[in-house]
Backbone as CSV, one residue per row, in Angstrom:
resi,resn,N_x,N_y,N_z,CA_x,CA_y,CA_z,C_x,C_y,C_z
1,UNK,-94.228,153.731,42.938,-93.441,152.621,43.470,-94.101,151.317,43.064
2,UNK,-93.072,150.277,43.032,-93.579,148.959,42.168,-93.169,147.991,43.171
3,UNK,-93.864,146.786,43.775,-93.527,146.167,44.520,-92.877,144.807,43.533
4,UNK,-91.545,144.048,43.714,-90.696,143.702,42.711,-90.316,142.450,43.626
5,UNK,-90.188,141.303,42.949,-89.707,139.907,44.034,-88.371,140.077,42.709
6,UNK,-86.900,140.536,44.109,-85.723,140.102,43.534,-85.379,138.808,43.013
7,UNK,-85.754,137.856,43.548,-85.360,136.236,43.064,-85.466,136.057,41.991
8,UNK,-86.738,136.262,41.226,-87.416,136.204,39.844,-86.748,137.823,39.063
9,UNK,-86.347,138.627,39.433,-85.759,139.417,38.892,-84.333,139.170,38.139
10,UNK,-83.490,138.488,39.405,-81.903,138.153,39.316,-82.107,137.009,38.479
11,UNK,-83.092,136.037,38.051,-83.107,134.914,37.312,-83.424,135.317,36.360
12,UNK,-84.010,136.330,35.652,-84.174,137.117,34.382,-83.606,137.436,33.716
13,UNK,-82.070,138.372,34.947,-81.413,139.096,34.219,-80.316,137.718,34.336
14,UNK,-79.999,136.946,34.824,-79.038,135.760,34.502,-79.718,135.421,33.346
15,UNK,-80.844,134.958,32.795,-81.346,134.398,31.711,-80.913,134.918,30.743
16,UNK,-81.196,136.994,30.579,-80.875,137.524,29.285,-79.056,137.173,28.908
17,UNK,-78.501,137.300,30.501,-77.163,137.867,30.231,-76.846,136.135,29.516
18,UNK,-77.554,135.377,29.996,-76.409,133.680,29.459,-77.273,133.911,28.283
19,UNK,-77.716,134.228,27.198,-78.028,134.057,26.221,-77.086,135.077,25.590
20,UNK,-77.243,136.231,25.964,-75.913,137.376,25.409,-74.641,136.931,25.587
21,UNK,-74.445,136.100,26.482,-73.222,135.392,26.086,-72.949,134.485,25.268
22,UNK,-73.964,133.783,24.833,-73.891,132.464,23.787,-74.016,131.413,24.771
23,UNK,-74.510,131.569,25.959,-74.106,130.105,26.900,-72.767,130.013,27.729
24,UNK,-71.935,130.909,27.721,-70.593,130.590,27.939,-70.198,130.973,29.179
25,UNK,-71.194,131.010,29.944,-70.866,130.987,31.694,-71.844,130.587,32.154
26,UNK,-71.582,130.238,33.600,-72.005,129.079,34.532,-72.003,129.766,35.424
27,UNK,-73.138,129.597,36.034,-73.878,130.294,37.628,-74.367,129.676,38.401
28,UNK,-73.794,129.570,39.468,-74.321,129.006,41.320,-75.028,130.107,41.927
29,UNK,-76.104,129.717,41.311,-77.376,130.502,42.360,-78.111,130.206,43.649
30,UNK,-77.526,130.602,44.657,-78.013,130.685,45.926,-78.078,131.862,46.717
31,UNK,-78.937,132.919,46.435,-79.546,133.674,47.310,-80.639,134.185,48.224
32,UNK,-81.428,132.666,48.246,-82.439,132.711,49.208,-83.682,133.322,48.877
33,UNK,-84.177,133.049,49.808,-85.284,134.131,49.578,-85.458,135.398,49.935
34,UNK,-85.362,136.298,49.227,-85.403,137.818,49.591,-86.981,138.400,49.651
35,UNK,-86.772,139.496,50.570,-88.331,139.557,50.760,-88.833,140.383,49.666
36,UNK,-89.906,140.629,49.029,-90.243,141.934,48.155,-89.601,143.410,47.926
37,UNK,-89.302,144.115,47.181,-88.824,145.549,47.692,-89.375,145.927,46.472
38,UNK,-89.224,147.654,47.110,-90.335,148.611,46.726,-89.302,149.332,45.645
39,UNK,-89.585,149.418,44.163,-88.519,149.769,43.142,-89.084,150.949,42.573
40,UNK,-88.811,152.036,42.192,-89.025,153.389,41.367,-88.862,153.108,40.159
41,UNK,-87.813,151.900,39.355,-87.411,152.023,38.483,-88.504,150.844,37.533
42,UNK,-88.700,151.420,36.325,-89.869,150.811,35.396,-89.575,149.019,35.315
43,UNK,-88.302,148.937,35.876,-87.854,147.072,35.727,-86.987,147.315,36.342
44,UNK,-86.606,145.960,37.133,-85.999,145.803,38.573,-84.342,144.932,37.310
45,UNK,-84.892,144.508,36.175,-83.898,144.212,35.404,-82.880,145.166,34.669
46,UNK,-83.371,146.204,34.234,-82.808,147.455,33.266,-81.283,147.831,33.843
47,UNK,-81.440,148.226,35.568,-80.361,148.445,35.736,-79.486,147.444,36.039
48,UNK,-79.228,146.260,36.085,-78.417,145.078,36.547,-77.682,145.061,35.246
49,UNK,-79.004,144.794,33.793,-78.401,144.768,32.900,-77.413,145.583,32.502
50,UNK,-77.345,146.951,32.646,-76.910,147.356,32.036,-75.402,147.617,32.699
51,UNK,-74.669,147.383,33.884,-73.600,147.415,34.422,-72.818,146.343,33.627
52,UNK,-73.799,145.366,32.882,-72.819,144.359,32.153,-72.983,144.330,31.022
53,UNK,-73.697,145.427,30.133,-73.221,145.391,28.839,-72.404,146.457,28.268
């Protein structure tokens, strides 16, 4: 188990995805602060990404 700060996760995978888009969407990010969580998976990014490519 990997202890993982979502905030810096979800701003990652917004980063890769607006570059895979060329820039061509716009995001209102407000989700606070979430507390740490405990992830199995090797990157807390891999699976977000991949529901959108």
């Amino acid at each position: 188990m990997k202890a993982a700060d979502l905030n810096e996760g979800m701003d990652n995978t917004l980063l890769i995805l607006n570059n895979r888009m060329q820039q061509r969407i716009a995001v209102n990010k407000d989700y606070g602060n979430l507390p740490l969580a405990s992830l199995l998976l090797p990157s807390p990014n891999e699976s977000s990404i991949s529901e959108y490519s």
